[in-house]
N, C-alpha and C positions, 0 to 999 in steps of 0.2 A: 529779437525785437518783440515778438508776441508775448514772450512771459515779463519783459519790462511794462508792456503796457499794460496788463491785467495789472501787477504789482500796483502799479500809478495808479489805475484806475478805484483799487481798493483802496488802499492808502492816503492818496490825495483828500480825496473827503473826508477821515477820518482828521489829519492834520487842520484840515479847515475848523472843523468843527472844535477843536482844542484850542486854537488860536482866537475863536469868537469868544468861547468858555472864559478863556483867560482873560481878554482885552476889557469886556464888557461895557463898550462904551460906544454908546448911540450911534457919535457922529461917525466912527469906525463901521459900521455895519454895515454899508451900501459901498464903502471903501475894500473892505473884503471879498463882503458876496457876491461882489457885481463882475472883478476882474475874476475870484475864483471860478466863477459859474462860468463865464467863457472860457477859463481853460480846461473846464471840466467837461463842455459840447466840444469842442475841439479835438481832445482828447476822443472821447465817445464817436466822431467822427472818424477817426484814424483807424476804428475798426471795420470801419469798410475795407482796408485796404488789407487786413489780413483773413478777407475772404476770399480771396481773388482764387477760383480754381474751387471751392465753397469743401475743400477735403478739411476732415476734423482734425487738430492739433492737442498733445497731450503734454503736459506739462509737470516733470516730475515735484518741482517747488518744494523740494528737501531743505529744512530746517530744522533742524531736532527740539531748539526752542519754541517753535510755534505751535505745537502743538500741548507744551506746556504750559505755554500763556493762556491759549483758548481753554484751558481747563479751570486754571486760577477764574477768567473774567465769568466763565461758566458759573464757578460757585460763588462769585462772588455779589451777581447776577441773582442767583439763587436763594444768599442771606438778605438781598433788598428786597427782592417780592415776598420774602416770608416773614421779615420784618413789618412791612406793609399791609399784611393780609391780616396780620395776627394782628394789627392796629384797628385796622377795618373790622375785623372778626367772621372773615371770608374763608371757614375754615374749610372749605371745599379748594378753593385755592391755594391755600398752605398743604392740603394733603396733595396737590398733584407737585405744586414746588418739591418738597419732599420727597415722593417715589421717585421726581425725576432726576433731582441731585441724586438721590442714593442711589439710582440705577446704572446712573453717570459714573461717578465713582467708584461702583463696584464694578462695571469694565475695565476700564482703565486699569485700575491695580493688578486686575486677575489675566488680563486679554491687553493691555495694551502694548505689553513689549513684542505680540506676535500679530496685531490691527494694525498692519503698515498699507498705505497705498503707491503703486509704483508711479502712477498718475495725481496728484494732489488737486490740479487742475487741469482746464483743458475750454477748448474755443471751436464751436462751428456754428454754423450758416442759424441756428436755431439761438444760441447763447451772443450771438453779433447783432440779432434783432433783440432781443432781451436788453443790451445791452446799453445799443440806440433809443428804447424808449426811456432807459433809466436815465442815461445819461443828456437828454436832450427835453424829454416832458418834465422829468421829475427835478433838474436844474431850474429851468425857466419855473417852476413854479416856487421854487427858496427865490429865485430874483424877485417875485411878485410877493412873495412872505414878506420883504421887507417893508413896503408902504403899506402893506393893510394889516399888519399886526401896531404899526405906529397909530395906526389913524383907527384900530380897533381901542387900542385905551386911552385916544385920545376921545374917542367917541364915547367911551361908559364915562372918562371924567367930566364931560362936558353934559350927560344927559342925566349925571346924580343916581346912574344904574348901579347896583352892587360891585364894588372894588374887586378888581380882577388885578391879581399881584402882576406886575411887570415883570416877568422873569424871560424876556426877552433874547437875552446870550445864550442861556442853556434854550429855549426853543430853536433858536438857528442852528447850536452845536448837534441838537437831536435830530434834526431834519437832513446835516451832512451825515452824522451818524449811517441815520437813515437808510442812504444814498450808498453808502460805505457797504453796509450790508447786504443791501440789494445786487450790488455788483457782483460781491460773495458767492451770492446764492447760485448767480447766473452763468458762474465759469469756476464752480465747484466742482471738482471730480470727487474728491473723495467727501463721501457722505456723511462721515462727523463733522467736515469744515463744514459743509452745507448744512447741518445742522443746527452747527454752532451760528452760523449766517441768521440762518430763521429764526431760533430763539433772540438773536438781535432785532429784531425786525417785530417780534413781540414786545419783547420789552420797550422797545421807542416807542410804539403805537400806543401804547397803554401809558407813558408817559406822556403823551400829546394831547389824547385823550381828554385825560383829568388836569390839563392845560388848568382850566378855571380854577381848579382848587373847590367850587361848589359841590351842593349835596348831588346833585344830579351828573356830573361831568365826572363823578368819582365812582359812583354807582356805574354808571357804563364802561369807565373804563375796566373796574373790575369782572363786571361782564364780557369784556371783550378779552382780557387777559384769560377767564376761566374758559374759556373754548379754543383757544391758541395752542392753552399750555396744556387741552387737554389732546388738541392733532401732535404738537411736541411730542408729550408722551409715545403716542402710537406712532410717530415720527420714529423715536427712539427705539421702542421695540422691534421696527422694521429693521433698523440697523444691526441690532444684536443678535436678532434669528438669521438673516440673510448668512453674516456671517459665521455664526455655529456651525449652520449648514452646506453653505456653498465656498466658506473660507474668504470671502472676501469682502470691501468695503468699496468697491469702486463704481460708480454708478456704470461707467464703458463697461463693465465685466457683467453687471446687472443686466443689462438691456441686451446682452448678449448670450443671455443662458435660457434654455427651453423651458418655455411658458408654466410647466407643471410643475419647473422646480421652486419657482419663486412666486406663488400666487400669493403666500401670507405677506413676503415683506410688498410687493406689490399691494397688497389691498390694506395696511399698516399705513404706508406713507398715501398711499393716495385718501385716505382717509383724512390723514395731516394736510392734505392738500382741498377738502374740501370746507372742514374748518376755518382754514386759512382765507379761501374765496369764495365765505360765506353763503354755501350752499345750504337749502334747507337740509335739515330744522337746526343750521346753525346761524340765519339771516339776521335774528334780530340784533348779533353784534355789530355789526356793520351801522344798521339805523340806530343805533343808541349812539353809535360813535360822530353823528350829525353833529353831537352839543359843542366838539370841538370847534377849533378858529378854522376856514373855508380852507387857509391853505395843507391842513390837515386832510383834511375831508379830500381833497383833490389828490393828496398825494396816494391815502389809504384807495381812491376809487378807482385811480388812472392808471399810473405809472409804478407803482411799487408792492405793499402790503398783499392787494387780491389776485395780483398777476403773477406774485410768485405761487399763490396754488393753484392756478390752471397752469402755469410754467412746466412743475414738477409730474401732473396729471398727464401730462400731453406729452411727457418724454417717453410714458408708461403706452402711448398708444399703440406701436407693433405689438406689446406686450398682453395689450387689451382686447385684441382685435377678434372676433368670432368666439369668446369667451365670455361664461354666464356672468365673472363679475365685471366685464366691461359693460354688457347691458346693463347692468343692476347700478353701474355708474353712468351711464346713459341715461338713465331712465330719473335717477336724482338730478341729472341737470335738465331734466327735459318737464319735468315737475317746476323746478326751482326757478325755470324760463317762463314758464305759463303763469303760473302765480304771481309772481312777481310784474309781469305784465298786466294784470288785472289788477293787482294792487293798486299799480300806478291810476288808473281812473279814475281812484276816489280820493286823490291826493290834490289838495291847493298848496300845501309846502313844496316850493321849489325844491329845496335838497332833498325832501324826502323822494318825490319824485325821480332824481337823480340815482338817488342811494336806489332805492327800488329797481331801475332800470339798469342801475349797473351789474345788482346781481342777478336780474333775469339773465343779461350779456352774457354774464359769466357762465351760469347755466348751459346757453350754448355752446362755450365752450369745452366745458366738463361734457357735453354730449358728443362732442365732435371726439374728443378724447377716448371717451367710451367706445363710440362705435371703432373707432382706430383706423379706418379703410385711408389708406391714400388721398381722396376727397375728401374727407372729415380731416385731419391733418391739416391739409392745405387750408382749408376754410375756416380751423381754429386758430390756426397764426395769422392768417388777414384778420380775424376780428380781434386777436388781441392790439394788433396796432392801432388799426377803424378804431374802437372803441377808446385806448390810449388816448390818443392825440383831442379828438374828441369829447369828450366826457372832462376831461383834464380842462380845455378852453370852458366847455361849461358853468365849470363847478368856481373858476377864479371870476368866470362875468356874473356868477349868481351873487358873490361874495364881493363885488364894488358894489353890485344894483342893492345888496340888500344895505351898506352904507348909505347910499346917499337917497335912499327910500325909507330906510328906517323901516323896514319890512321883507322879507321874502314869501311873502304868498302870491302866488301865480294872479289872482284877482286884482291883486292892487299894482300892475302891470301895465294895464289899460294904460296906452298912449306914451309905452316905453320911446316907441320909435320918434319921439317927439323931444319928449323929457331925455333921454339921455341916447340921441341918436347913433352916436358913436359905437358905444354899450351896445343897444340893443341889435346894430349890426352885426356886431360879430357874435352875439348870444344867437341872433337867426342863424347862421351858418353853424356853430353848434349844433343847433337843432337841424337842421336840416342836413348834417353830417350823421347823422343816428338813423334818419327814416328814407332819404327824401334819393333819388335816383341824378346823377350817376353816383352818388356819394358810397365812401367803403363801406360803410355798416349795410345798403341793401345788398352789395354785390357781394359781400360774404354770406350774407344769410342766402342768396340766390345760393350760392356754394353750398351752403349748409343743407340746403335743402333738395338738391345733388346729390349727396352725398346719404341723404337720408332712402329716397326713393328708392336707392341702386344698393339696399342695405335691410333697409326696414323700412316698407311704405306707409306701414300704421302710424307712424309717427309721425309722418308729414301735416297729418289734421290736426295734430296739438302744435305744431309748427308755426300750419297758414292761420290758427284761434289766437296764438300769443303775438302772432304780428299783427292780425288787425288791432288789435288792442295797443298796440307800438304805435300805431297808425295813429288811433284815436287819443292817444293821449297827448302825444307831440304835436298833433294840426290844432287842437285846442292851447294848446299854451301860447303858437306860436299865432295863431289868431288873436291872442290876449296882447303879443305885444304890439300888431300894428293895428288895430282897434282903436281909435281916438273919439270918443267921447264927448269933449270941450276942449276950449281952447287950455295948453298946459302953456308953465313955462319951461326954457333950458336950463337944466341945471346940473351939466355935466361940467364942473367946475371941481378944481383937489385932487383928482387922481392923479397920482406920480406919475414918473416914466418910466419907473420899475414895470410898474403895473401894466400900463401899456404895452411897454416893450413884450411883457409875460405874453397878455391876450392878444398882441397882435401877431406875435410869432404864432402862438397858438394855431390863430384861423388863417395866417399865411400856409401852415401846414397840412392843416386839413385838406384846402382846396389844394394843395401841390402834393400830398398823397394820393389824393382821389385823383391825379391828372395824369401819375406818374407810376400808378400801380402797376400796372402790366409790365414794368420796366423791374422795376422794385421785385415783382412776383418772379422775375427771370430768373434775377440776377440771385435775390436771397432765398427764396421759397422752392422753387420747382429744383432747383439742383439737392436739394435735404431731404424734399418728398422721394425724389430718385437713388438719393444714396440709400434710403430708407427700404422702398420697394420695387426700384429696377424702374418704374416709370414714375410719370406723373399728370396733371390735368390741367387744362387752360381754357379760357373761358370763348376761340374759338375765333374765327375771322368774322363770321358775322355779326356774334354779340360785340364784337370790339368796333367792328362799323358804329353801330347804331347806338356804346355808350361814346364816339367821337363825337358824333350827332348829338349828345344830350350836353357835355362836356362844351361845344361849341356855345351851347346856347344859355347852359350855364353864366357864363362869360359878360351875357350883357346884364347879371344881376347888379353889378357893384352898378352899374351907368344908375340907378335909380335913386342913386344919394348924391350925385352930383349937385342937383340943385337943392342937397340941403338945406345951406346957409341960407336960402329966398325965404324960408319961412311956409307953415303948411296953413292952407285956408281951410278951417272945417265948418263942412258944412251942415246946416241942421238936418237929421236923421226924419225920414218921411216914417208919419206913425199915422195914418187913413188919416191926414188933414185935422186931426186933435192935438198938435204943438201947442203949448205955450211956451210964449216970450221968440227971442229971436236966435238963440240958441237949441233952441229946441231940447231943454234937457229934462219940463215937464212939459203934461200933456193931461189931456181933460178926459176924467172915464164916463162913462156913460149913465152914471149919476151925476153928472156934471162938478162933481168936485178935480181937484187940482193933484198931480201926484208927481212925483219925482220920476224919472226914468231909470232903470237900471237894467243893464246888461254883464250877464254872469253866466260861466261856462255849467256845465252839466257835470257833475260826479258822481250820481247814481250810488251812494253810499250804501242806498240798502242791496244795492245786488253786487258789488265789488267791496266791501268790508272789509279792511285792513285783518282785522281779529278773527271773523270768521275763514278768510281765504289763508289767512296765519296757520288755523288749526288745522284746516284741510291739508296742506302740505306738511305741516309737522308729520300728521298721519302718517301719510303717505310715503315719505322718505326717511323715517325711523322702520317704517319695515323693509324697505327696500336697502337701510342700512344694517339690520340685523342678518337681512340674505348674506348682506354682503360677507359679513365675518366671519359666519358660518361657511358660505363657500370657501374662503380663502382659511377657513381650518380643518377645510377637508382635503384641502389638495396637499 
């Protein structure tokens, strides 16, 4: 039963996305994607039931063709991006296409009749949540692709904005793709499938990317493809030394051999792994990949793209654990968290905002990874979910609001909760899924920070500096939406019910993870952390009082939109009795002239500097990434 449904679960999307390819017809696309996507959470659900008892399952998955096809799609894979690069004249990118096909092909020929894995794939309690995010965020958000990539070039032909070719089928075929790969990745044993998984998951991104076909959306996607294909590479060489040396290919046999024999291919792939979830100084592909369509951006930030490099990082943690280059990987996400927090301050771009904060997250991650302890574990898989489910609802309410605003800057916001009530409720619960208590993003970072103390207490102060900063930038945006100003109108009108159905699923989840975690943390987390180290950690009978107590009172937030539909009176803003008019929206200065009001958050640009705070961390984690390769060539 367990290797039919992995089969399915690869498989299935990959057939979807063939069948869009081929049909490519409009009225067909909500006809596919709508009933596929529900068989595809369905599916994704099913793998709850092959945790039961949370012991890992190995699956031999012998084909003798399969491994020849993934070679064919490898190079073939390999003649498109160097076709393209040498078009572009990215000849840095052609030189990594290049060493990596030829590195590719010169195993295989030489080593592949004796590169067998007894294991091909395999399923537990860690790749079943992996599996539920793909299969459940990263679905719902292809349901939501459908109305806003319609109403996105309905929207440039209506406003006379530069022609954005409708290439519509192939974007849904790449987004199942996608989906297809990401499964891959998550219930791969053997490390060239996995490989061959990731290099998929490059190549879509970089096709989605340059989505626009403009100078700009072409340029970042090749930016983001030249840092991918440069973790691939040391992806690849991990695989090749691992087995010269240790004889084998299997990630179970990896994680199972003593720390000093595998520190290179260890600090090879976790390298690929930080590339991949844009750690610094590899951050700025992530924010260039903004220019794509929102359901890109959601996919790359939530559910697929950046999850599989803290995925693979975190599988590494027994491996990491009391060792210089798991610090020295601790210490890059722990950089990558703090900067990236700070960044966020001086940011009015919603997405960028987002982008920023996703990779500080990430960051976190990669630290909890590094430090490896039991408590870092547990608190990096709460926050890949927290942040999943989260971040994903975000990024699809940022991409209606910036439609029917013709905008996404955080300032032009003011009096969302008016203008488009609906929207900006569940955009609040987003936000307040990231910072706000009993939500999962604080009570992993409370975790994370557990974890830190009882490990490396120094790091706790760059911890509590990158969270207030988390603090400060979320309570400002989220003051910008309910902020009313003047009288606005309603104008949440158009949005499908794809759309909906995405975002409302989205922040039904949020609040019913957040409600249902401790249940969640039993049943999937704490038995993986024990199989891993004999015990595990929980967060206590009193802290579990006191978040039922917050959880309770959570509860009466929705009552406060009840009386939406009455209409909101606003009233004029008291400015020491110098209003004009009756809305108060000028006011008389003390020359007695007449001046307009305006209300505008703080960004402190000259002390939170996107570019300066850029450089600081580049520093910083190019030397802490040159430690790294050095330690791991010396052991």
């Amino acid at each position: 039963m367990a290797s039919y449904l992995l089969y399915f679960l690869i498989l299935f999307p990959l057939s979807v996305a063939l069948i869009i390819v081929l049909v490519r017809k409009e009225a067909l696309f909500p006809v596919i994607i709508y009933p596929a996507s529900a068989v595809l959470i369905a599916a994704s659900c099913l793998l709850i039931g092959l945790s039961a008892g949370g012991k890992p399952m190995l699956i031999p998955a012998h084909f003798s063709w399969v491994e020849q096809a993934m070679l064919v799609i490898e190079g073939a894979m390999s003649a498109y991006l160097l076709f393209l690069a040498i078009k572009q004249r990215d000849w840095f990118v052609s030189f990594l296409v290049v060493v990596q096909a030829a590195l590719l092909f010169w195993f295989h020929f030489n080593f592949g009749h004796s590169a067998h894995a007894e294991a091909n794939l395999f399923i537990d309690l860690f790749s079943v949540v992996m599996g539920l995010i793909v299969g459940v965020v990263g679905t719902l958000i292809a349901v939501f692709s459908v109305g806003y990539m319609r109403d996105m070039h309905h929207h440039v032909a209506d406003h006379a904005a530069p022609v954005v070719p409708d290439n519509r089928p192939v974007f849904f075929g790449i987004i199942f793709l996608f989906l297809s790969a990401m499964f891959g990745v998550c219930f791969s044993n053997n490390l060239f499938w996995l490989f061959f998984f990731w290099e998929i998951t490059t190549v879509c991104s970089f096709l989605m990317i340059r989505y626009k076909r403009d100078t700009v959306s072409v340029k970042n996607a090749f930016w983001a493809l030249r840092w991918n294909l440069l973790g691939g590479l040391a992806f690849l060489l991990g695989i090749i030394f691992l087995f010269h040396t240790q004889h084998t290919i299997e990630l179970d046999k990896l994680l199972a051999l003593p720390k000093a024999l595998v520190m290179l291919p260890i600090a090879l792939i976790s390298f690929a792994g930080l590339t991949k979830s844009a750690q610094l100084p590899f951050s700025s592909w992530l924010v260039g990949a903004m220019v794509a369509p929102t359901p890109v951006s959601a996919l790359l930030h939530s559910s697929t793209m950046v999850k599989a490099g803290v995925y693979i990082v975190l599988r590494f943690a027994t491996s990491l654990e009391g060792t210089l280059l798991g610090m020295l990987i601790a210490l890059v996400g722990l950089v990558t968290f703090l900067i990236g927090s700070f960044i966020c301050i001086s940011q009015n771009d919603a997405k960028k905002v987002l982008a920023y904060s996703t990779i500080a997250n990430l960051g976190l991650i990669i630290l909890c990874a590094g430090i490896g302890t039991y408590e870092a574990v547990w608190a990096g898989i709460l926050l890949i979910v927290f942040h999943a489910v989260s971040k994903g609802l975000l990024f699809l309410c940022v991409g209606s609001i910036e439609h029917k605003l013709g905008s996404r800057q955080i300032e032009d916001m003011s009096g969302l909760i008016v203008r488009l009530p609906k929207l900006a409720f569940m955009l609040e619960i987003g936000i307040a899924g990231m910072f706000l208590a009993p939500f999962g993003m604080l009570i992993s970072k409370w975790a994370v920070l557990r974890a830190i103390v009882d490990s490396n207490p120094l790091f706790a102060i760059f911890l509590i500096y990158g969270s207030a900063a988390t603090l400060f930038f979320w309570v400002k945006w989220l003051g910008k939406i309910i902020n009313v100003e003047k009288v606005y109108t309603n104008i949440e009108t158009g949005i499908c019910r794809g759309q909906w159905l995405a975002m409302g699923s989205l922040a039904v989840l949020t609040l019913a993870i957040c409600a249902l975690f401790a249940p969640f943390a039993a049943i999937f987390i704490e038995p993986y952390i024990i199989a891993l180290y004999g015990h595990s950690m929980s967060l206590g009978a009193g802290n579990m009082a006191v978040m039922t107590i917050m959880l309770s009172m959570m509860a009466f937030f929705p009552l406060a939109f009840l009386d939406r539909g009455r209409g909101v009176k606003v009233a004029p803003p008291y400015l020491a009795g110098a209003n004009v008019g009756e809305l108060g929206q000028q006011f008389r200065d003390s020359l007695g002239g007449v001046k307009a009001m305006h209300m505008k958050n703080f960004y402190m640009e000259a002390y939170f500097s996107e570019a300066r705070l850029m450089r600081l961390g580049v520093l910083l984690t190019v030397v802490f990434l040159l430690v790294i390769i050095a330690v791991g060539g010396l052991q």
